[in-house]
C-alpha positions as CSV (number, residue, x, y, z in Angstrom):
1,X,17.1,-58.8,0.5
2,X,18.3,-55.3,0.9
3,X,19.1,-54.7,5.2
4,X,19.8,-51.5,6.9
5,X,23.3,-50.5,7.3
6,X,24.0,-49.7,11.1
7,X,24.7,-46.1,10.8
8,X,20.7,-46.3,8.9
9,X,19.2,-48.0,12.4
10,X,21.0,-46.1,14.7
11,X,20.6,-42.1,13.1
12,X,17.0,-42.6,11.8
13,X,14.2,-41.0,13.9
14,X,12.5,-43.5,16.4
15,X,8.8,-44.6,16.1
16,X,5.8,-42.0,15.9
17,X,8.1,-39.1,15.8
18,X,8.1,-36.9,12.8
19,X,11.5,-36.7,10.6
20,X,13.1,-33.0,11.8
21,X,15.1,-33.0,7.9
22,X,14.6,-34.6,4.7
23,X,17.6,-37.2,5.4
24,X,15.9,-38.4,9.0
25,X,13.1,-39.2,6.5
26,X,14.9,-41.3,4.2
27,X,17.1,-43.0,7.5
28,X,13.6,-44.0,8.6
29,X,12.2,-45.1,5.5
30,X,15.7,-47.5,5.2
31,X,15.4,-48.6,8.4
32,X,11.5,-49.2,8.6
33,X,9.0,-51.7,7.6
34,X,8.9,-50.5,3.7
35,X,12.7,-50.6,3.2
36,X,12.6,-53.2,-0.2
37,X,9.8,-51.0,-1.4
38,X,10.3,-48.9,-4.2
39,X,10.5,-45.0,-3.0
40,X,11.2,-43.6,-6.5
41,X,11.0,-44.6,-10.0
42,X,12.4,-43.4,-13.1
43,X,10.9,-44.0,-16.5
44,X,12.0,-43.7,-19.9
45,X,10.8,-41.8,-23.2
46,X,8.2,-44.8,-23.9
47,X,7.1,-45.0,-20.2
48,X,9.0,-48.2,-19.5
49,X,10.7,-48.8,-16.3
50,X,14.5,-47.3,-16.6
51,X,15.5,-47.6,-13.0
52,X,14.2,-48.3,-9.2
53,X,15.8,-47.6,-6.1
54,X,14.2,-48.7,-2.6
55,X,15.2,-46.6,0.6
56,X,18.1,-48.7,1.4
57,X,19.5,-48.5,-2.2
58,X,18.8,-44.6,-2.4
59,X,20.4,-44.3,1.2
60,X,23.3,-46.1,-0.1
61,X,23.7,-44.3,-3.3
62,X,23.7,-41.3,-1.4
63,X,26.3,-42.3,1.3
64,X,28.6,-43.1,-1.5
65,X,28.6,-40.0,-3.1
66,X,28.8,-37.4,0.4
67,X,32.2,-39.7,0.5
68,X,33.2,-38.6,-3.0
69,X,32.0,-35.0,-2.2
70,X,33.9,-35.1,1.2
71,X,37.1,-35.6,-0.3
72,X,36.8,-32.2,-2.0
73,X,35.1,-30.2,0.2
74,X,33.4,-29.6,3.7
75,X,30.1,-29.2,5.0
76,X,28.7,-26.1,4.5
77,X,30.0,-25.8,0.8
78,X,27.9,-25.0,-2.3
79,X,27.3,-28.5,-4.8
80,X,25.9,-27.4,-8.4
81,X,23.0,-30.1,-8.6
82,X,22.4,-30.3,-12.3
83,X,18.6,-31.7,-13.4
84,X,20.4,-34.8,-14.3
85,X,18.4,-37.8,-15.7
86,X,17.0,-40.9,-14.7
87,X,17.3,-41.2,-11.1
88,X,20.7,-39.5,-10.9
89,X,19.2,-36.2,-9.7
90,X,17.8,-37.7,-6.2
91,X,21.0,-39.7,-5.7
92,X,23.1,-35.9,-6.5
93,X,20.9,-33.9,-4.2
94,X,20.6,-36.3,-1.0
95,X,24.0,-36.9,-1.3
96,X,24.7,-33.3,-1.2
97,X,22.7,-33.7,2.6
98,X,24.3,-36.3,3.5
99,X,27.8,-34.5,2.8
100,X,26.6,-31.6,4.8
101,X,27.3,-29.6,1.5
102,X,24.3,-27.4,0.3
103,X,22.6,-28.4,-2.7
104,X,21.9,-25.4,-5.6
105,X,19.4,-27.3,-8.3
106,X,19.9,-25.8,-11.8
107,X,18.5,-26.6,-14.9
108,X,20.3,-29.1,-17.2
109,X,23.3,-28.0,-19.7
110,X,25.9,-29.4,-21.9
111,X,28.9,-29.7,-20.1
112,X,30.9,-29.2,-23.5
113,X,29.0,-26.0,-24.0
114,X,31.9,-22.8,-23.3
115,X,30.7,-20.5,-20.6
116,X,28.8,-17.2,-22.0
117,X,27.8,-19.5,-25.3
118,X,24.5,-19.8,-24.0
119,X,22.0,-18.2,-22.0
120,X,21.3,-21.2,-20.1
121,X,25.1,-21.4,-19.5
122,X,25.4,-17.5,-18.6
123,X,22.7,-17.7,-16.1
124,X,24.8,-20.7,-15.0
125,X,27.8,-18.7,-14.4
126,X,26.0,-16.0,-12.5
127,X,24.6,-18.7,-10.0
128,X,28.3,-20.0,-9.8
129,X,29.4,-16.7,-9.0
130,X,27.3,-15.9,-6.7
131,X,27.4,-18.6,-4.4
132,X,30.6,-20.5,-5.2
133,X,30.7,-23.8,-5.5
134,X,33.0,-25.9,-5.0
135,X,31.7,-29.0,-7.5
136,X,29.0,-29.9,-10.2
137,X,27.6,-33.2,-10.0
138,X,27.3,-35.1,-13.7
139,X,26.0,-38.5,-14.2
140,X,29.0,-40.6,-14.9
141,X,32.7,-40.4,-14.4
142,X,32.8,-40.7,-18.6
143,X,30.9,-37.1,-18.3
144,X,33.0,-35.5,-15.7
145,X,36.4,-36.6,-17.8
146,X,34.9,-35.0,-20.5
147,X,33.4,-31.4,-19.1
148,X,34.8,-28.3,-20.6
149,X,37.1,-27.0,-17.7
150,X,36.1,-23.4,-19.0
151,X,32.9,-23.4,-18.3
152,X,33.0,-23.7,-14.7
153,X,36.7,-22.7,-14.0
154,X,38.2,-23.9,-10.7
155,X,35.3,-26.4,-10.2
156,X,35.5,-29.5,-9.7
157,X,33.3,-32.1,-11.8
158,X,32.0,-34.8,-9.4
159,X,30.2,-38.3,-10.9
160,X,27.0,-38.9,-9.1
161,X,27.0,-43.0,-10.2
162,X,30.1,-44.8,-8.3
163,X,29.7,-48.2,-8.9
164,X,33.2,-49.4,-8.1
165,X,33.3,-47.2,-4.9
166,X,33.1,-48.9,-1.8
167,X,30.6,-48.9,1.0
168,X,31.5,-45.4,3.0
169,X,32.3,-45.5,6.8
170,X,28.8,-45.4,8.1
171,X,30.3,-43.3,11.2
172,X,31.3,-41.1,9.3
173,X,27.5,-40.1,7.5
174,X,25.3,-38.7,7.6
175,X,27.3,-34.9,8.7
176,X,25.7,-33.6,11.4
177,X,24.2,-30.5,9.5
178,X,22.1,-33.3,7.5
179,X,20.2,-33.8,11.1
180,X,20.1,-30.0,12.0
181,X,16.9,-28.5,10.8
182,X,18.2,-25.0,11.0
183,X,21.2,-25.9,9.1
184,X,20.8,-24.8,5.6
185,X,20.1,-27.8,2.7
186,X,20.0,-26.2,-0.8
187,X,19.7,-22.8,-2.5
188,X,16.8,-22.2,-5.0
189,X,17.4,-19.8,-7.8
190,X,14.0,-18.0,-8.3
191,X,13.3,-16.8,-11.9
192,X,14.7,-13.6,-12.5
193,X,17.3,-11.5,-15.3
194,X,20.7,-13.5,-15.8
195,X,22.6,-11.2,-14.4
196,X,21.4,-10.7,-11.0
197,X,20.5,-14.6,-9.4
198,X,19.0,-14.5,-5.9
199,X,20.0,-17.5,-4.1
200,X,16.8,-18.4,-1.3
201,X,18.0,-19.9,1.2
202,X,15.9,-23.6,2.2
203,X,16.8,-25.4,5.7
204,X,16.6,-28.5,6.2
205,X,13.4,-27.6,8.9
206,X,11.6,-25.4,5.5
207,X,11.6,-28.6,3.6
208,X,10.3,-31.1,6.0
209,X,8.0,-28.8,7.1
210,X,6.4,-27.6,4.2
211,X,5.5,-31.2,2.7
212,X,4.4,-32.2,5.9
213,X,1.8,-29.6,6.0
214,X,1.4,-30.8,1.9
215,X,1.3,-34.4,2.8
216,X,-1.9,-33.9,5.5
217,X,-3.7,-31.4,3.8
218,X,-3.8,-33.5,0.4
219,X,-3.9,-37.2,2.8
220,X,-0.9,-38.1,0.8
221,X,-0.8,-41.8,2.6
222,X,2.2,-45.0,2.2
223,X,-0.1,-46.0,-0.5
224,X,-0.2,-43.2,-2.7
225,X,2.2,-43.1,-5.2
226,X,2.9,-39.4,-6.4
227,X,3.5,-39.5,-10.5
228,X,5.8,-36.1,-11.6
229,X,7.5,-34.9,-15.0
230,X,8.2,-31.3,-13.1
231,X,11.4,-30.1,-13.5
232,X,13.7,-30.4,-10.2
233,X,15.8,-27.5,-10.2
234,X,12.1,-26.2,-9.5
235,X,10.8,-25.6,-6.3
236,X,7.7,-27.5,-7.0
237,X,9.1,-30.3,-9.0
238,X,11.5,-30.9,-5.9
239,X,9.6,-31.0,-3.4
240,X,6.7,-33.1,-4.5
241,X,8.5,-35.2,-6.2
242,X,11.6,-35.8,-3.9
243,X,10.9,-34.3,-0.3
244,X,7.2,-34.8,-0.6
245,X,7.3,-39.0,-0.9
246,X,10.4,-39.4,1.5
247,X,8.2,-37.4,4.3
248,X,5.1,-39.4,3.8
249,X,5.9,-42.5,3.0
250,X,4.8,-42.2,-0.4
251,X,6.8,-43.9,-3.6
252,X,6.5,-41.8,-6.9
253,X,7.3,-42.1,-10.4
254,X,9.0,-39.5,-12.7
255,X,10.1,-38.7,-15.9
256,X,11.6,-36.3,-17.9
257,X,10.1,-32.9,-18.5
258,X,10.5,-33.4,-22.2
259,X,8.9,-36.8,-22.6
260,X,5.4,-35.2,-20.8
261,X,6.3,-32.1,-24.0
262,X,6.7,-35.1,-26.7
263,X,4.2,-37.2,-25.2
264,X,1.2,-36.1,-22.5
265,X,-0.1,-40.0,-22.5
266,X,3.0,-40.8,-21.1
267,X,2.4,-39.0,-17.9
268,X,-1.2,-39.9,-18.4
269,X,-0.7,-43.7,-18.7
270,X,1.8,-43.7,-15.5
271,X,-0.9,-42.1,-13.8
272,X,-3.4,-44.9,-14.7
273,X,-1.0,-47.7,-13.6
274,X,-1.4,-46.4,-10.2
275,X,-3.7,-47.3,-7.3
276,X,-4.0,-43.6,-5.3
277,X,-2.4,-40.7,-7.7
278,X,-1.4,-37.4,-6.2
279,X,0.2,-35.1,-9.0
280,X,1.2,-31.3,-9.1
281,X,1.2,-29.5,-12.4
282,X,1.1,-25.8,-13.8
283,X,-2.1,-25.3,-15.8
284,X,-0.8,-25.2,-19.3
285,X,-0.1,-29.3,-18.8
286,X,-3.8,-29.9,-18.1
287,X,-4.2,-27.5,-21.7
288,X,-1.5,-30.0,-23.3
289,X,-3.1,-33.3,-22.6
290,X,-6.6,-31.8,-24.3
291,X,-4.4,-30.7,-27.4
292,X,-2.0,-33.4,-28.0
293,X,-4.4,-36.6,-26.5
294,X,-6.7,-37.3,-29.8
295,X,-10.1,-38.1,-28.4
296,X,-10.1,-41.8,-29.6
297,X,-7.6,-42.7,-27.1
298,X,-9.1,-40.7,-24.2
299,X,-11.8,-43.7,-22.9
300,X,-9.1,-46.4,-23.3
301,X,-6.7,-44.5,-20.4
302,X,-8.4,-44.8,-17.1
303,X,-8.1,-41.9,-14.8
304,X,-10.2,-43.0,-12.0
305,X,-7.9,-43.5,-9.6
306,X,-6.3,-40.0,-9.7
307,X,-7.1,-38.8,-6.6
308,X,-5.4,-35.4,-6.2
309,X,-4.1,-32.7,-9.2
310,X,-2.8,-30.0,-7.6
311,X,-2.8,-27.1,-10.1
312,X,-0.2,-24.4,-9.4
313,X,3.2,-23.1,-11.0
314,X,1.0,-20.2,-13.1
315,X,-2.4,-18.3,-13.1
316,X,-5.3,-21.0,-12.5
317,X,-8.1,-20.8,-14.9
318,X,-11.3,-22.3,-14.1
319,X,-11.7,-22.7,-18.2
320,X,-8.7,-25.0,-18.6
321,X,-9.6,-27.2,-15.7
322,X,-13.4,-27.8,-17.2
323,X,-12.1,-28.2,-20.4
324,X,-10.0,-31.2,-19.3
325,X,-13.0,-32.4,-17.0
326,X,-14.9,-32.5,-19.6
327,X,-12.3,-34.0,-22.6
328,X,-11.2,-37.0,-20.2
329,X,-14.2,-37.5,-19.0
330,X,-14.5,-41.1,-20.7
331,X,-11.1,-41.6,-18.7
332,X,-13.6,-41.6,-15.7
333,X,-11.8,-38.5,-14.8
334,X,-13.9,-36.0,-12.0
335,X,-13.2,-31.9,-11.9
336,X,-13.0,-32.0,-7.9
337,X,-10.0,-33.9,-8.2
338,X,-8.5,-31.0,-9.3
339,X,-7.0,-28.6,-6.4
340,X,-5.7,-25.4,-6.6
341,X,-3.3,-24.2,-4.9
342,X,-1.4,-20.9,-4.2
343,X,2.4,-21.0,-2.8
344,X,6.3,-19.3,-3.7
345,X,9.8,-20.3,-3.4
346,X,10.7,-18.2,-0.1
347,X,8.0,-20.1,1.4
348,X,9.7,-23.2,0.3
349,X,6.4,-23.9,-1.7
350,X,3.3,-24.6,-0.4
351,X,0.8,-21.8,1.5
352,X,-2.7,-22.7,0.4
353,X,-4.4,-26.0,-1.9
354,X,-7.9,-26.8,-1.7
355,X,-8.9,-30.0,-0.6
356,X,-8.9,-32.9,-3.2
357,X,-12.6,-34.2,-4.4
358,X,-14.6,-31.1,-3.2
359,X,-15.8,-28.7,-5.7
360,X,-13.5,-26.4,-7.1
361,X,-14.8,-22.8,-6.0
362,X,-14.7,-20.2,-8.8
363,X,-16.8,-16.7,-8.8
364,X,-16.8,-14.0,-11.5
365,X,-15.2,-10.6,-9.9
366,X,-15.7,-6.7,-11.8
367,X,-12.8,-6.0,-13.5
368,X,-13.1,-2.6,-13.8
369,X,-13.5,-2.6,-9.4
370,X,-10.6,-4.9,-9.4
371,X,-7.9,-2.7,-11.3
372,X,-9.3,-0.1,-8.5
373,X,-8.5,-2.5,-5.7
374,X,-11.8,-3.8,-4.7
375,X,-12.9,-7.4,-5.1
376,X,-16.6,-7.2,-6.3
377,X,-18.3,-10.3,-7.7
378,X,-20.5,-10.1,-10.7
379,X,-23.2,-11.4,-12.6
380,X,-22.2,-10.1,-15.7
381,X,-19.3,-12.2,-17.1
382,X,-18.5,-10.3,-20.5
383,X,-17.6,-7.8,-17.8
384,X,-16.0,-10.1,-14.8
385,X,-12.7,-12.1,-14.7
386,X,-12.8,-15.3,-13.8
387,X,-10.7,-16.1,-10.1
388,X,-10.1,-19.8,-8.9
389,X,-10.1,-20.2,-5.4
390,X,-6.5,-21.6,-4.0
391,X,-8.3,-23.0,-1.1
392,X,-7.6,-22.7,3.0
393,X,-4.0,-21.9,4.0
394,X,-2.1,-25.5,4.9
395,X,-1.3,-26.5,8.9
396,X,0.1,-23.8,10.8
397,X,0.6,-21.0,8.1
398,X,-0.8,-17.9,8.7
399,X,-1.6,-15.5,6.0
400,X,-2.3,-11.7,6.1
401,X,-3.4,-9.4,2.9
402,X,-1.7,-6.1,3.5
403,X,-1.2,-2.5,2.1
404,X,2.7,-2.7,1.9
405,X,2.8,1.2,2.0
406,X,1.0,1.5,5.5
407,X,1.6,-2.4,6.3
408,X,-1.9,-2.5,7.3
409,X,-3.8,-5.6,7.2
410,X,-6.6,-4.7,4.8
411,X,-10.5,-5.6,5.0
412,X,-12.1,-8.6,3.3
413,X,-12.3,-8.0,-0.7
414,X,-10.1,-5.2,-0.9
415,X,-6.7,-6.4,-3.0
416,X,-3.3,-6.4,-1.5
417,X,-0.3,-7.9,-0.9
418,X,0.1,-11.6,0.0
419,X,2.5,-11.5,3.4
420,X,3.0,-15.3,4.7
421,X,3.9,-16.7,8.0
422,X,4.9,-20.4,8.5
423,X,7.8,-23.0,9.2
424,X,8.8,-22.9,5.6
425,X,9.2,-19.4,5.4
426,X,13.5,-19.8,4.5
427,X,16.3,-17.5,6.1
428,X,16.8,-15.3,3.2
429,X,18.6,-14.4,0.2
430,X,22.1,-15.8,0.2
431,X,24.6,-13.2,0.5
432,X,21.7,-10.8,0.6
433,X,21.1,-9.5,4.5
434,X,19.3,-6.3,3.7
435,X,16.9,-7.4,0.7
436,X,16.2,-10.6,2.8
437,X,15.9,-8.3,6.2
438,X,13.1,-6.2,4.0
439,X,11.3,-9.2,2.5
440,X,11.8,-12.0,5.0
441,X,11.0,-10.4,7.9
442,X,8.3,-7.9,7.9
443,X,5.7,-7.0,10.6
444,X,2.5,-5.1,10.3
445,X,2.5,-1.6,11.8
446,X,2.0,-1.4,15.3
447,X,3.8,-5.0,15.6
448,X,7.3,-3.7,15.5
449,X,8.1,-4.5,19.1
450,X,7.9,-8.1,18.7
451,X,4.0,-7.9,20.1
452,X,1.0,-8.7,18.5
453,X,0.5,-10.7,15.0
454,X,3.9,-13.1,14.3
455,X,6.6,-11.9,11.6
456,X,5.8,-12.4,8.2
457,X,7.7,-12.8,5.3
458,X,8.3,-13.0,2.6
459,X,6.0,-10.2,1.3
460,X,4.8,-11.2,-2.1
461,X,3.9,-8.9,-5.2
462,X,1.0,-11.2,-5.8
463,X,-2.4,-10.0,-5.4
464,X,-5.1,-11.5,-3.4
465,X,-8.3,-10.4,-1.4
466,X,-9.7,-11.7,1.7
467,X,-13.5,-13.3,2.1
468,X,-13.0,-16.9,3.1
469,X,-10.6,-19.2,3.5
470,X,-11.8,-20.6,-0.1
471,X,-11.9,-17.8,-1.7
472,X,-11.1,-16.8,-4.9
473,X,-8.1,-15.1,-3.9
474,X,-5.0,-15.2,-5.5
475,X,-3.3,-13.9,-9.1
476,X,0.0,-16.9,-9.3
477,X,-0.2,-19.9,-8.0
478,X,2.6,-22.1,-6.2
């Protein structure tokens, strides 16, 4: 039997009171009840088990690597945080917490490939140079002695797997910024041109709090087990299916982005094995699973236990989820299980979802009246567009619709710009006060004293209108 290390009892959070950061969470889960549960799985191309790690396992994968990271750097310095395989990428991040250091996920790359051979390895080196870091974490030591020193020059390469390592002074870890919710955890790279990387800057507090406010407004319980192929380096691939599970006491199940591209019954079939399924998924994958599933196979994959499918990431179309209703529905799958939902990076991720197994609310809106800024339903669908509502805004966000020119709050059905208050708004841009002093922390006129409405920020270019807290309202979701 796996036990709690010392440093594990005596650091974790005690009973009934919520985790402040993402490592609290873990601490408690190591030292709780659940501890030789699995919290995360990893499976392979097939769908086969490749690797589980409990809480005390994870905790102690992660101990020995903010060691290993502590020997080349402080707390407070920048870790590259590759989307490395398996399970390798939750042992590279927490350890990064653990360390102190501040995570940056990135996509995967080759680490033989030259810098500026690539555009993946360009946009690579314009993250690098932007926030300096002072390692990249690979897989293996085999892969770190083999990296291309070019690529990353002056970087260290840093092997997330130590088996020979020994168990790390427990006095020693977690840091103290791992337990400081203002302290920052990781840097997210929002989508943007190569050349010019903004860096948003996620505390500890951001991440907690956000899938806190995700966990109760989807009821994600101990029991549910959260099934992801997302991509980690992205904000909503991290947080469901790393921060998400750790802060609600959920396990989940991943796999690699490309087996769900090769193979949607992979993700599909995982999804089955399960008991009470929450996933998150941009709407293309719910397109993908109609196209590539034949319909033969459809009734012998049993999807009545998914409980919650959050559908953000992209523009959600009210088509694409009837579509799949309809195609799986000998997989005894039901369209309210679907659930919108509308949120951004600078907000950590989540703002809005509607609540699972309620009907999805859709309405036809003018066209012509919306490309004037008014939000008028119609009848006539050959001349409407079709909106999904992202349901009600999660615990203790507040949202405003605004005119960003006057920075007035704007009446219900007129279209403006999303502005978002809530604790997982983040602290900015790194390295950028001014942009993130105009975006993260704007007021509405007549506010600018400090009285009246709270700050919001970030302001968002995404469109919305105001009716109902289910409305059909916004134009990107999550």
């Amino acid at each position: 039997m796996n036990t709690p290390t010392e440093a594990t009892t005596t650091t974790a959070p005690g009973p009934g009171r919520e985790p402040r950061t993402l490592v609290e969470a873990l601490l408690a889960r190591a030292a709780g009840p659940d501890a030789d549960r699995p919290v995360v799985t990893a499976l392979d191309a097939s769908g086969d088990t490749l690797e589980t790690l409990n809480p005390v396992e994870l905790d102690l994968c992660a101990r020995q690597l903010a060691a290993a990271l502590r020997e080349i750097g402080t707390a407070g310095d920048r870790v590259i945080v590759p989307a490395l395989p398996g399970l390798d990428f939750h042992i590279g991040f927490l350890g990064c917490l653990y360390a102190g250091m501040i995570a940056v996920p990135v996509p995967a790359f080759r680490t033989a490939a030259r810098g500026g051979t690539t555009t993946r390895a360009e946009r690579l080196s314009a993250i690098c140079g932007d926030c300096d870091p002072c390692a990249v974490l690979v897989s293996t030591q085999e892969d770190a002695d083999e990296a291309d020193a070019e690529l990353l020059p002056g970087v260290r390469w840093i092997a997330v797997r130590r088996p020979d390592r020994p168990q790390p002074d427990g006095a020693a870890l977690p840091d103290p910024l791992a337990l400081d919710p203002a302290a920052t955890a990781l840097l997210q790279y929002t989508s943007g041109s190569t050349g010019d990387p903004r860096g948003v800057v996620v505390r500890h507090g951001n991440l907690v709090a956000n899938q806190i406010a995700m966990r109760d407004a989807c009821e994600v319980e101990p029991t549910t087990t959260i099934v992801s192929w997302l991509p980690f380096f992205h904000d909503m691939g991290l947080c469901t299916a790393v921060v998400l599970p750790l802060v609600s006491g959920a396990s989940t199940v991943t796999m690699e982005p490309a087996t769900f591209v090769r193979d949607p019954r992979v993700w599909l079939r995982a999804i089955a094995a399960e008991d009470d399924v929450f996933t998150a998924a941009p709407d293309f994958a719910y397109d993908m699973c109609v196209n590539r599933v034949p319909a033969e196979e459809r009734a012998a994959i049993d999807l009545s236990t998914w409980r919650v499918a959050v559908n953000g990431s992209e523009p959600v179309r009210a088509a694409t989820q009837r579509r799949f209703a309809e195609a799986f529905r000998l997989s005894l799958f039901r369209e309210e299980v679907f659930s919108p939902g509308f949120g951004l990076a600078e907000c950590t991720l989540l703002v809005s979802v509607s609540p699972s197994l309620e009907p999805v609310v859709a309405a036809y809106y003018d066209r012509d009246a919306l490309a004037e800024g008014k939000a008028e339903p119609t009848a006539d669908t050959a001349a409407g567009v079709e909106l999904v509502g992202c349901g009600p805004v999660a615990g203790g966000i507040h949202v405003a619709v605004v005119d960003p020119a006057t920075r007035q709050a704007l009446a219900d059905r007129v279209v403006g710009e999303i502005w978002v208050d809530s604790p997982g708004n983040c602290g900015g841009y790194w390295g950028r006060e001014q942009e993130s002093a105009d975006v993260f922390a704007a007021r509405l006129a007549g506010t600018e004293d400090g009285t009246g409405p709270p700050t919001y920020g970030p302001g968002t270019s995404d469109s919305s209108t105001t009716a109902s807290c289910s409305s059909p309202a916004a134009s990107r979701t999550c």
